[in-house]
C-alpha positions in Angstrom: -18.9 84.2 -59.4 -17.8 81.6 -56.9 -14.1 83.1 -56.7 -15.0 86.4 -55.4 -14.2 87.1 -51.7 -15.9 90.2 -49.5 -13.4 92.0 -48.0 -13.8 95.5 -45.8 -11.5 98.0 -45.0 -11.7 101.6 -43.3 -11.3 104.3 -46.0 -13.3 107.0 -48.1 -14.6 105.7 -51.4 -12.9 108.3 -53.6 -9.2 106.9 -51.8 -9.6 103.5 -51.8 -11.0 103.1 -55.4 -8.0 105.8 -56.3 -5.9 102.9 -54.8 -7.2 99.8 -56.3 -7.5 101.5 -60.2 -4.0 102.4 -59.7 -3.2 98.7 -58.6 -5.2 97.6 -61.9 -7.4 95.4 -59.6 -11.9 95.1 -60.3 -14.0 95.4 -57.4 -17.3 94.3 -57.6 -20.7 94.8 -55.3 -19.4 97.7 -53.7 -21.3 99.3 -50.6 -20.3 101.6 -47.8 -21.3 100.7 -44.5 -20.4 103.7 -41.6 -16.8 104.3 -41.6 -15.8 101.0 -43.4 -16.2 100.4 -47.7 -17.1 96.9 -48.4 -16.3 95.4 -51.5 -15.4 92.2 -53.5 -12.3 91.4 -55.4 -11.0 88.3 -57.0 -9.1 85.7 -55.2 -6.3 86.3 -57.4 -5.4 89.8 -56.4 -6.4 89.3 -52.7 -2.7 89.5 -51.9 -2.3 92.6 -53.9 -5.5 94.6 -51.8 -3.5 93.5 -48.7 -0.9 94.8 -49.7 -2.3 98.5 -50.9 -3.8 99.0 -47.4 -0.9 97.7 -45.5 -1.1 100.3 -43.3 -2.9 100.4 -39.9 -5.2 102.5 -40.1 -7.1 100.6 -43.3 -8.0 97.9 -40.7 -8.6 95.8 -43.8 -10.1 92.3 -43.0 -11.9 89.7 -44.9 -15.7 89.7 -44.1 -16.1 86.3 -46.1 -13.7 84.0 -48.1 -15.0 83.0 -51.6 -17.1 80.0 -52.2 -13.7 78.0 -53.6 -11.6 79.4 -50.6 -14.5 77.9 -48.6 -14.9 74.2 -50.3 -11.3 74.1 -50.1 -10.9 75.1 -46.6 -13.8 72.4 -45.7 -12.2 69.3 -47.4 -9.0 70.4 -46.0 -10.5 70.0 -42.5 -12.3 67.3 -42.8 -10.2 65.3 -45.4 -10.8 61.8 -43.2 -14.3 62.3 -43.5 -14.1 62.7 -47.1 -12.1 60.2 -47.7 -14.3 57.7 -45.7 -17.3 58.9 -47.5 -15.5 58.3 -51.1 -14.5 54.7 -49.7 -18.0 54.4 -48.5 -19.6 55.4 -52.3 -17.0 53.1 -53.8 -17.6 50.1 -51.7 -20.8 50.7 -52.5 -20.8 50.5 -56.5 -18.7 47.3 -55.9 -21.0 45.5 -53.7 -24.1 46.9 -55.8 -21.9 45.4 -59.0 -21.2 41.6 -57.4 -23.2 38.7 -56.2 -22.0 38.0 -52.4 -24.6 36.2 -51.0 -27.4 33.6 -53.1 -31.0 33.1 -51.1 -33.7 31.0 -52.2 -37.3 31.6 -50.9 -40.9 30.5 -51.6 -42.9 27.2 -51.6 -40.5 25.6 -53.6 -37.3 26.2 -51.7 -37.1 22.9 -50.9 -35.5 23.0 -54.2 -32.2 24.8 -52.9 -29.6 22.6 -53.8 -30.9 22.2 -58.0 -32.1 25.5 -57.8 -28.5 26.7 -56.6 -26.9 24.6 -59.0 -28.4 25.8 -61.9 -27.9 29.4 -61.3 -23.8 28.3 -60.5 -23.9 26.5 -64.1 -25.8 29.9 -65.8 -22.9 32.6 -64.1 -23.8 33.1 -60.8 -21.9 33.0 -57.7 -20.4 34.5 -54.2 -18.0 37.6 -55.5 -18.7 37.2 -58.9 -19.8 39.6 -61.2 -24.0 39.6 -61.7 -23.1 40.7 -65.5 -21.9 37.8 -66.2 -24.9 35.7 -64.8 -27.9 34.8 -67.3 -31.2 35.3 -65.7 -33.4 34.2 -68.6 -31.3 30.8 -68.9 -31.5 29.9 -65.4 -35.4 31.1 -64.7 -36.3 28.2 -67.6 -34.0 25.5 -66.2 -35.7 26.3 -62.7 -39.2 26.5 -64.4 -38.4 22.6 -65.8 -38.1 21.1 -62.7 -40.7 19.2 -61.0 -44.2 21.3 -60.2 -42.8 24.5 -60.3 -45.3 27.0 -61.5 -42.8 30.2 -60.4 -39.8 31.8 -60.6 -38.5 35.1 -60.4 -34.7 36.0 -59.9 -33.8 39.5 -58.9 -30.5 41.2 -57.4 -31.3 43.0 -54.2 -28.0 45.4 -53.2 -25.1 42.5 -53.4 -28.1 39.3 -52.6 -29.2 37.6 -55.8 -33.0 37.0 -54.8 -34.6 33.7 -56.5 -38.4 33.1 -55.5 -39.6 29.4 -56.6 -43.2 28.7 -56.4 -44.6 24.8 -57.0 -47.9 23.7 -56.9 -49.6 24.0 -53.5 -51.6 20.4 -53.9 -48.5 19.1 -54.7 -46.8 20.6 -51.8 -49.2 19.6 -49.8 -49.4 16.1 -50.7 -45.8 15.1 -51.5 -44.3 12.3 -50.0 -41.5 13.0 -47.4 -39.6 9.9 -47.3 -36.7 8.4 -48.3 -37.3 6.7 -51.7 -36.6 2.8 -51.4 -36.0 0.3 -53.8 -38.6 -2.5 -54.5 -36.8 -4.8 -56.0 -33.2 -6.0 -56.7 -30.9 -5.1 -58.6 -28.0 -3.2 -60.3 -28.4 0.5 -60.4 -28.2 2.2 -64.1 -29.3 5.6 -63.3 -29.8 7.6 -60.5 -30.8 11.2 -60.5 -31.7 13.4 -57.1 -33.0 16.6 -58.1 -33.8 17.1 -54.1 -32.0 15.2 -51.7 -29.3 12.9 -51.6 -28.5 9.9 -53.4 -27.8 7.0 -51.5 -26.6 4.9 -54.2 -24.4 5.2 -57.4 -24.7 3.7 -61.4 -23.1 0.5 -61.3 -24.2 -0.6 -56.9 -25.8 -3.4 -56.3 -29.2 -3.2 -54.1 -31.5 -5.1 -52.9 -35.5 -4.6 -51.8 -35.9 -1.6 -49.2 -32.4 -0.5 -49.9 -32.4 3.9 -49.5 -31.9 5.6 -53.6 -32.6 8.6 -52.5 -32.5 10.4 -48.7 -34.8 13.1 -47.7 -32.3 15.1 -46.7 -29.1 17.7 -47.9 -25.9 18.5 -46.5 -25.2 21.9 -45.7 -21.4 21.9 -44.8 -21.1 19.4 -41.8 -24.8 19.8 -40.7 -27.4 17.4 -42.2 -31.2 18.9 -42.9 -34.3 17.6 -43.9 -35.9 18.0 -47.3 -38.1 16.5 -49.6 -36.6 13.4 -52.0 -37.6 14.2 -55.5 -36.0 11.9 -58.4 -35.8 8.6 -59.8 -33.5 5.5 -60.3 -33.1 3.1 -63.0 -32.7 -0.3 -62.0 -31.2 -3.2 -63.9 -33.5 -6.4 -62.8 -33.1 -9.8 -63.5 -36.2 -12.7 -63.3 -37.2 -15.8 -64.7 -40.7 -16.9 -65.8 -42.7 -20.1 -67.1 -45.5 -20.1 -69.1 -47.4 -23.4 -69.8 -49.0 -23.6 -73.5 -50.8 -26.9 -74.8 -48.4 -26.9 -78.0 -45.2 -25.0 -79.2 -46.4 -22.5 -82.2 -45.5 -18.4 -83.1 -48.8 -17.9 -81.2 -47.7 -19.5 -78.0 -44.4 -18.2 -77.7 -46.1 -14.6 -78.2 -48.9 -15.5 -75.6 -45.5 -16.2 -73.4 -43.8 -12.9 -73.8 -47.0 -10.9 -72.8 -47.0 -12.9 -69.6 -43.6 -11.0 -68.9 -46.0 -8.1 -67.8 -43.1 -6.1 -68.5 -42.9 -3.0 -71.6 -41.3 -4.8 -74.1 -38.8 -1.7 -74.3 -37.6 -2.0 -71.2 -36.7 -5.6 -72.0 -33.2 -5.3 -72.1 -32.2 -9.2 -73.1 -34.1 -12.7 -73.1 -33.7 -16.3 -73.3 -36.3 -18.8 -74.3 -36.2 -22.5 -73.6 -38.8 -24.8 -74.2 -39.1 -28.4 -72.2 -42.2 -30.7 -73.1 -44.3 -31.5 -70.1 -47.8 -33.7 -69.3 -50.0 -32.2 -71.8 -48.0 -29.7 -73.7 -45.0 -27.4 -73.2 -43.4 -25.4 -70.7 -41.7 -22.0 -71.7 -38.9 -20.7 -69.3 -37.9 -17.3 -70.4 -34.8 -15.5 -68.5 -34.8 -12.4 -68.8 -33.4 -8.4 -67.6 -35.3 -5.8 -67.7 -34.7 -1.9 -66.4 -37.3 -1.0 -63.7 -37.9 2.6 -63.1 -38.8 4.4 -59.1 -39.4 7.8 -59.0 -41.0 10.1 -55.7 -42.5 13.6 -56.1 -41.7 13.5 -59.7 -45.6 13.5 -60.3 
């Protein structure tokens, strides 16, 4: 029983067991040890034992508190310890419960910045709750992007952990420059999956204008990266194309000369003018014209 405590005193059996029947109290283990009679009684009628062998010459004493008595008298003492160690265990479950701190690692972490946003738009984030994050849904965004071939997301203590592997040809061959325009132009579209876009839908550029800079903001401090992404650009040209007679079949002949996908014809004029020995078609025309770098 963990609420018995051993207590000794100096009497004869037959007296002190005389005593404690009359006081109605249970003893339990006893044992007689010389001139003293050891024995344990329940820490409810501790008081009362005392009191029985009030006198002097019992030299009553307690040889060892109960295990309760004991616990009690250790927490008592060292109540700031306890108390740190409880804060401890419950900062603990907190930290082990919420996302404080996002890393991304591997051959692919030059990835960060779409890589982070995706696993913001799936849940995650600093002090929020990983419960509330969907791993599946962001591992197959991340798989999507360009060349990866990897992913793995795992929460380490309070670190959400997410791995990115791409391919290592690819790695090893992937441009590392800015992506430039090479043509002019109105911009329709721009998309920088990694990196920065230089440009905006609607900007006007011209040849060897920056789309997209290889490199990423991280507050106020700028770092290299790859550029990965692509740009639409809305281009406009004007062609001529000589034929010896206007027909259906020349006008066709004059389209193909365009050397442009006839879906990415976005609007066209035709005029025809007779000149020496036939016609001349001039066809103005806009077209969207697409760059991409490391989308490959």
């Amino acid at each position: 029983m963990t609420d018995l405590t051993r207590v000794s005193i100096t009497c004869t059996v037959e007296a002190a067991l005389k005593k404690l029947k009359k006081g109605q109290i249970a003893v339990f283990d006893v044992k007689k040890e010389g001139a003293s009679l050891i024995f344990s009684v329940n820490d409810k009628d501790l008081k009362k034992v005392f009191a029985i062998f009030d006198k002097p010459c019992y030299n009553i004493s307690v040889k060892r508190r109960s295990f309760i008595k004991r616990l009690s008298s250790f927490l008592c003492l060292r109540a700031g310890l306890v108390a740190g160690a409880a804060l401890f265990a419950v900062a603990a479950i907190i930290a082990n419960t919420f996302i404080l701190k996002i890393e991304v690692s591997g051959s692919g972490s030059y990835l960060e910045n779409e890589v982070r946003r995706i696993v913001l738009e799936e849940g995650a984030g600093e002090f929020k709750s990983y419960s509330s994050f969907n791993a599946s849904g962001a591992t197959g965004r991340i798989l999507s992007l360009p060349q990866v071939t990897f992913c793995n997301i795992e929460k380490r203590g309070s670190v959400l952990m997410v791995d990115v592997q791409v391919d290592e040809e690819f790695f090893g061959s992937a441009n590392r420059k800015n992506l430039l325009s090479d043509c002019s132009g109105t911009v329709r579209n721009i998309v920088a999956i990694c990196g920065t876009a230089a440009v905006k839908a609607g900007d006007t550029v011209g040849k060897g204008d920056a789309l997209i800079y290889a490199h990423t903001l991280a507050g106020e401090e700028t770092i290299s990266c790859l550029a990965a992404g692509y740009a639409e650009i809305e281009c406009a040209k004007t062609c001529e194309y000589f034929a010896t007679e206007e027909s259906e079949s020349s006008l066709k002949a004059a389209l193909a000369s365009l050397l442009v996908e006839e879906e990415n014809i976005l609007d066209r004029k035709v005029a025809v003018k007779p000149v020496d020995g036939g016609v001349m078609y001039v066809i103005d025309f806009t077209y969207l014209h697409r760059l991409s770098i490391n989308m490959e």
